[in-house]
N, C-alpha and C positions, 0 to 999 in steps of 0.2 A: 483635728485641731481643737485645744483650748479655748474655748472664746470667754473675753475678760467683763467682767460686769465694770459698773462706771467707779464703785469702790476699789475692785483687784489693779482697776488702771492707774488710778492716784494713787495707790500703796506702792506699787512697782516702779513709776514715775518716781516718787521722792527716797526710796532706797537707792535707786540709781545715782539719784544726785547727792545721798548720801546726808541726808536732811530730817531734823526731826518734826514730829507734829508741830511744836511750836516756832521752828523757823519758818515755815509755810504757813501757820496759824496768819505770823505774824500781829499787828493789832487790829484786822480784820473782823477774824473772827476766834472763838475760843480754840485751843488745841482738843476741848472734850467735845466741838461740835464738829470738828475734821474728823476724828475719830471715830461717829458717828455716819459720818458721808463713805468714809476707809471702808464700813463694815457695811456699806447697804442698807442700814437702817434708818437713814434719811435722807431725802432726795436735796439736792442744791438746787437753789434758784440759777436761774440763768446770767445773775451777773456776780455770784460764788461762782459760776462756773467759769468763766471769763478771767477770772482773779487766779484761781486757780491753774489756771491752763498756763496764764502769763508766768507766776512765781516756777512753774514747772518745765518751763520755757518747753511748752508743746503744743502745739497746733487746737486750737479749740475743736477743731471737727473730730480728733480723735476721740478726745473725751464724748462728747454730742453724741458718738455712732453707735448705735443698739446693737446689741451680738445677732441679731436678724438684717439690721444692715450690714453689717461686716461678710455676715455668707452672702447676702444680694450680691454685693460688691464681688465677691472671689470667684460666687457662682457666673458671676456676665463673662468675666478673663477665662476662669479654667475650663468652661464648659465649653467657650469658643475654642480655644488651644486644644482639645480634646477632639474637637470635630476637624479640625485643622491635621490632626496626627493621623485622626482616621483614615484623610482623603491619603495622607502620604506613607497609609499601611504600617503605620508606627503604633498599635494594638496594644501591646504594653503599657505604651505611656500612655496612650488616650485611655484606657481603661481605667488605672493608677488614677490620673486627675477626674473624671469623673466619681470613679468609686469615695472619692476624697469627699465631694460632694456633700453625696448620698447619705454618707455615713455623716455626715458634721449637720445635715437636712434632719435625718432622723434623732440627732441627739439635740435638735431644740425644737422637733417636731413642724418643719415646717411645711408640708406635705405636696405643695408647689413646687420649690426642689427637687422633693423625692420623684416625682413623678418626670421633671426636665430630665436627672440625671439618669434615672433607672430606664427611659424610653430609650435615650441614647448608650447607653452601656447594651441594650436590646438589640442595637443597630451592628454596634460593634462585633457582639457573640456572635450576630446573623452573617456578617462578613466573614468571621471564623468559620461556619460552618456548626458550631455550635447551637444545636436549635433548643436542647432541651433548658440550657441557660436563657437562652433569648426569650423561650416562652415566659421563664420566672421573673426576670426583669419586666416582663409586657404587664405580667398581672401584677406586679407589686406597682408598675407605672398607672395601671386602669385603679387601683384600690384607694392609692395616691391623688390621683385626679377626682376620684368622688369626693372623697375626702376634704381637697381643697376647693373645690365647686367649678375646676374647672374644666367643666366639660367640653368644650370645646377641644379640645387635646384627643378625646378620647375618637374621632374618624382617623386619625393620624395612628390610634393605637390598636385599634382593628384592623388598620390597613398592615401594621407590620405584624401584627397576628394571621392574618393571610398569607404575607410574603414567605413568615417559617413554615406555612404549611404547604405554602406553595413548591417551595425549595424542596420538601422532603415528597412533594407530589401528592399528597393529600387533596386533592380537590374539591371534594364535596364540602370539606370544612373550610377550604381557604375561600370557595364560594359566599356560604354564610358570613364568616367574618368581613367578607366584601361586600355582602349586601347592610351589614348593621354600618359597616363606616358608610355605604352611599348614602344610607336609612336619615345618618346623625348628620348628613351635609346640612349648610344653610346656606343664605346670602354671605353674609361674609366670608367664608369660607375660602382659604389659598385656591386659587384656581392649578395651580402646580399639585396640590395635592391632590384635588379633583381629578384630574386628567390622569393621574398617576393610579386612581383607584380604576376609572375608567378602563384605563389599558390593562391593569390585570386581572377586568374582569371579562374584557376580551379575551386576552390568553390564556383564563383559567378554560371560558367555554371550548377554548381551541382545543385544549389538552383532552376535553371532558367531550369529544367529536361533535360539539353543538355550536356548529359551525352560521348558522341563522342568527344566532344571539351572539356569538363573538364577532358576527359582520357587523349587529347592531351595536355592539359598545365601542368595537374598530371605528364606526364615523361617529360617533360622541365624540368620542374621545378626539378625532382626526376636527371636526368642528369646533369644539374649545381651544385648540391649540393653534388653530389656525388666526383667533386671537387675541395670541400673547404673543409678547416679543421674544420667542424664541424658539429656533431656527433649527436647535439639532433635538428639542422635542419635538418640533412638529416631522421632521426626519424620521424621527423614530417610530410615528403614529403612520406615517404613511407604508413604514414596512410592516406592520402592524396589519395594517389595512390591506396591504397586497399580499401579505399569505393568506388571509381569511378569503379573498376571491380566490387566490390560488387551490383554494381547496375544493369550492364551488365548481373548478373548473371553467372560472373566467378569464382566462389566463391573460387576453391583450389589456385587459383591465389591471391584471396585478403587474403585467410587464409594464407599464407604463407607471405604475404608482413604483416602481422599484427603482427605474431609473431616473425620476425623478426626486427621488431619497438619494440615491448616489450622486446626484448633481448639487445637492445641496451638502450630501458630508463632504465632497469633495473642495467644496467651497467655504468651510466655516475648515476646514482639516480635522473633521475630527473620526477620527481613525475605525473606533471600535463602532458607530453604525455604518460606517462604510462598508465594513468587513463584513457587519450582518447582512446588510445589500445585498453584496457580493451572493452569501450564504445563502439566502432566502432567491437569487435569479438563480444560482446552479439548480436547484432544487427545481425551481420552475423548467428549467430547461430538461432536468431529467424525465419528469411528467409529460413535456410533450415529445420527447425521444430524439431534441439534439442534444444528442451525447456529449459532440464535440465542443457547443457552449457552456454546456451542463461543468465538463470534466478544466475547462477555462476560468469558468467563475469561481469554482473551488480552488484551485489554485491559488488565485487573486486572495479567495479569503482568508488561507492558510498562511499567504504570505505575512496577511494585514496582522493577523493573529499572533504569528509566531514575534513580530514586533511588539504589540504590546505585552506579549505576556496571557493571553487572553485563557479563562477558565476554559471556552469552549474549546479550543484548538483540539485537543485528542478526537473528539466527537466530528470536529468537522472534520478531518483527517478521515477517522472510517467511513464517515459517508459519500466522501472521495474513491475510498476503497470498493463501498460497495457499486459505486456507479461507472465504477471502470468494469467489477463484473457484469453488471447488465449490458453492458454496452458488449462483455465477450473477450475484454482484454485483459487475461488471466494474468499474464506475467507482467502486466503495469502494475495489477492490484497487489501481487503477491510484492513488488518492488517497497510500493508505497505503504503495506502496511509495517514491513519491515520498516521503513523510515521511520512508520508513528511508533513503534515499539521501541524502537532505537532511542528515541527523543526522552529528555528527564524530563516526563512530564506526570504532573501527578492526575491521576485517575480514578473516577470511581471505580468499584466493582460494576456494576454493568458495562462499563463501557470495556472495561478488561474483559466481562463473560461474551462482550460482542466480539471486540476482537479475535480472540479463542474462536469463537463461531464461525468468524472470517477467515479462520489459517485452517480451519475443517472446509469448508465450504472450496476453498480451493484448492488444499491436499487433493479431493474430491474428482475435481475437476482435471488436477495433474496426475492422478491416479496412486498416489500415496495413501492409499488406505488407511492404514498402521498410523503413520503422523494424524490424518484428520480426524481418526476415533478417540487418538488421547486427548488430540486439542479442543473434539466435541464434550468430553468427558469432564474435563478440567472447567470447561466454561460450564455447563450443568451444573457441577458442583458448586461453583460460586455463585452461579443465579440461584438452586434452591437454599442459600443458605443466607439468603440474602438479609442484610440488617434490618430495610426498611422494608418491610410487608406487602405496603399499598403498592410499590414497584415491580415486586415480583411478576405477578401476573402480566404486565406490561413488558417484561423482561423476556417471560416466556415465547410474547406472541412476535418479539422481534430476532427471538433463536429461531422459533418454528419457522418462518419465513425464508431463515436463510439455508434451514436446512429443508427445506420446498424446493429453494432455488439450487440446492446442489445436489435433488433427485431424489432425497429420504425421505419418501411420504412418509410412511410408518413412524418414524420418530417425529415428522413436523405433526403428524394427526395427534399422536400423544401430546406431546409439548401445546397444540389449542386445548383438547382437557384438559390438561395440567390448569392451565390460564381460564379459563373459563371457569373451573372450581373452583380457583384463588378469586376472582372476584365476587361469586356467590357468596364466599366463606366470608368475605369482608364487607358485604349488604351493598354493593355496587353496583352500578346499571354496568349491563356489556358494552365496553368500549366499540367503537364506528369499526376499529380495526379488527376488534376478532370478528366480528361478525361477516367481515369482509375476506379474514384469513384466507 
């Protein structure tokens, strides 16, 4: 967008009404000192300006508003509309109005803007799945915020510099950028963003098998939330909370913070941590070897999932899969994977090289040889070829598992090499599980 200087406005103002200098002059003031004001070259006093607004029959604040107030103004509506379209997955147009911003920010350089807009256009990519835009929005938001001094922005812009690394599984660097936003907290600080950074740096330790220090951000986190008024965060801290015991293997501890997360999403309705609930007690229930609640809960969460739409459904779906095989009931799992295969659901590649794993794994077990070496074959090929690097190895050690549990030492023993080089290669500590494999 154009923005008009306070000259371009009164030029365009009395063209419109079809008016020369000296009808608007009138005997005010000269038509050579209107002319003067038209061009910028000299500023009106405030009660020229008044006069002129009147003979223009246009609102005095028009004239008055600076082309930095004019983006203030457009930046408070369109950036909210923007975040409004995000929530309801309209990516386009929330992108569209921000990007409008950004660009009208950087042509009168106001670097405040740039930094509002390009954080959330960052948010948006990150929603796409798009990380290597989201990271360039982050740093053009961080270069932005220097810029304009204000740093305080800047725990909010590490923290989504985390989250795209988080997303792609990078951990050791979504660490880092976790500890520089905890580093930049203060007093004032959103306690919503606090708690937010809190909890993924719980979950990064979870990921990262430093299960000690994800307990200890688990009740940070679980203690800040406890108070703020609000009921499906602290929901979410407590599932949060109860897989990090669950891991410890304190299990009446996580069962008791799980059910009381589901009594509280049941009660506010909100769906997707209920589902994770759900998610996070079959899992519990598989560790201690009822099956039959284990293989209940999933269910529940499949269900919850398949209503909202939810990203994870594939995923929970196979862990459903896999935990009818431990349990021994071949021909539930062979059923229900075919369901998840069935379903237009979009999927990563790992999760397709698992499933692959899972239709070997019980060929295997039905005695279809021939079927589970090409569906082993087929999922290899897609884990070694994987996009993202830092996954691979983690990819590997959730094939060799399954091909342990369908009797092929031999290929699971290769497949922990495989994994175990891949993380060397990538200067990595050995994750809790291979070591465990």
């Amino acid at each position: 967008m154009q923005y008009l200087t306070l000259g371009q406005k009164l030029r365009l103002k009395r063209k419109e009404l079809d008016l020369t200098l000296k009808d608007i002059a009138g005997d005010y003031i000269s038509p050579a000192t209107l002319s003067l004001v038209e061009r910028d070259l000299q500023v009106p006093s405030e009660e020229l300006l008044r006069y002129l607004a009147e003979r223009l029959e246009t609102p005095y604040s028009y004239f008055k508003e600076t082309p930095e107030e004019t983006l203030g103004r457009r930046a408070k509506t369109l950036l909210a509309e923007s975040e409004a379209l995000l929530h309801r997955k309209r990516y386009s147009m929330a992108t569209r109005f921000a990007e409008e911003i950004m660009n009208d920010a950087k042509e009168l350089r106001l670097h405040h803007y740039i930094a509002q807009s390009a954080l959330l256009l960052s948010r948006i990519a990150l929603t796409q799945e798009e990380y290597h835009r989201a990271n360039e929005y982050l740093f053009e938001a961080q270069s932005a915020a220097h810029l304009s001094g204000h740093h305080e922005w800047l725990p909010s812009i590490y923290f989504q510099f985390a989250q795209v690394s988080f997303r792609q599984s990078f951990y050791p660097q979504a660490l880092d950028y976790l500890k520089q936003a905890d580093q930049a907290t203060d007093d004032t600080m959103d306690d919503e963003l606090h708690r937010k950074i809190l909890s993924l740096l719980s979950q990064t330790h979870h990921k990262m098998g430093n299960y000690d220090q994800a307990l200890d951000y688990a009740e940070k986190a679980t203690s800040l939330v406890s108070r703020m008024n609000n009921l499906e965060a602290y929901a979410e801290s407590l599932i949060m909370l109860g897989a990090n015991y669950r891991e410890q293997e304190q299990y009446d501890k996580a069962l008791e913070l799980f059910q009381e997360a589901m009594r509280i999403s049941r009660q506010l309705e909100t769906q997707h941590e209920l589902s994770e609930a759900e998610r996070n007690l079959a899992e519990l229930y598989v560790k201690t070897g009822d099956h039959a609640q284990a293989h209940q809960h999933f269910e529940l969460a499949i269900e919850q999932k398949q209503k909202l739409g939810d990203a994870s459904l594939f995923t929970t779906m196979l862990d459903l899969v896999e935990a009818l095989l431990d349990a021994g009931d071949v021909y539930k799992a062979q059923s229900r994977l075919q369901d998840a295969l069935g379903y237009d659901i979009p999927s990563a590649e790992e999760d397709r090289a698992r499933a692959l794993a899972l239709s070997y794994q019980i060929s295997c077990f039905l005695g279809d040889e021939a079927a589970g070496r090409r569906a082993l074959e087929e999922s290899l090929t897609l884990a070694r070829s994987h996009s993202v690097q830092t996954r691979m190895p983690d990819l590997l050690v959730k094939l060799g598992r399954i091909c342990a549990k369908a009797g092929d030492q031999s290929m699971a023993t290769q497949l922990f090499g495989e994994a175990l080089a891949g993380y060397e290669s990538l200067g990595l500590i050995m994750r809790t599980n291979t070591k465990n494999a």
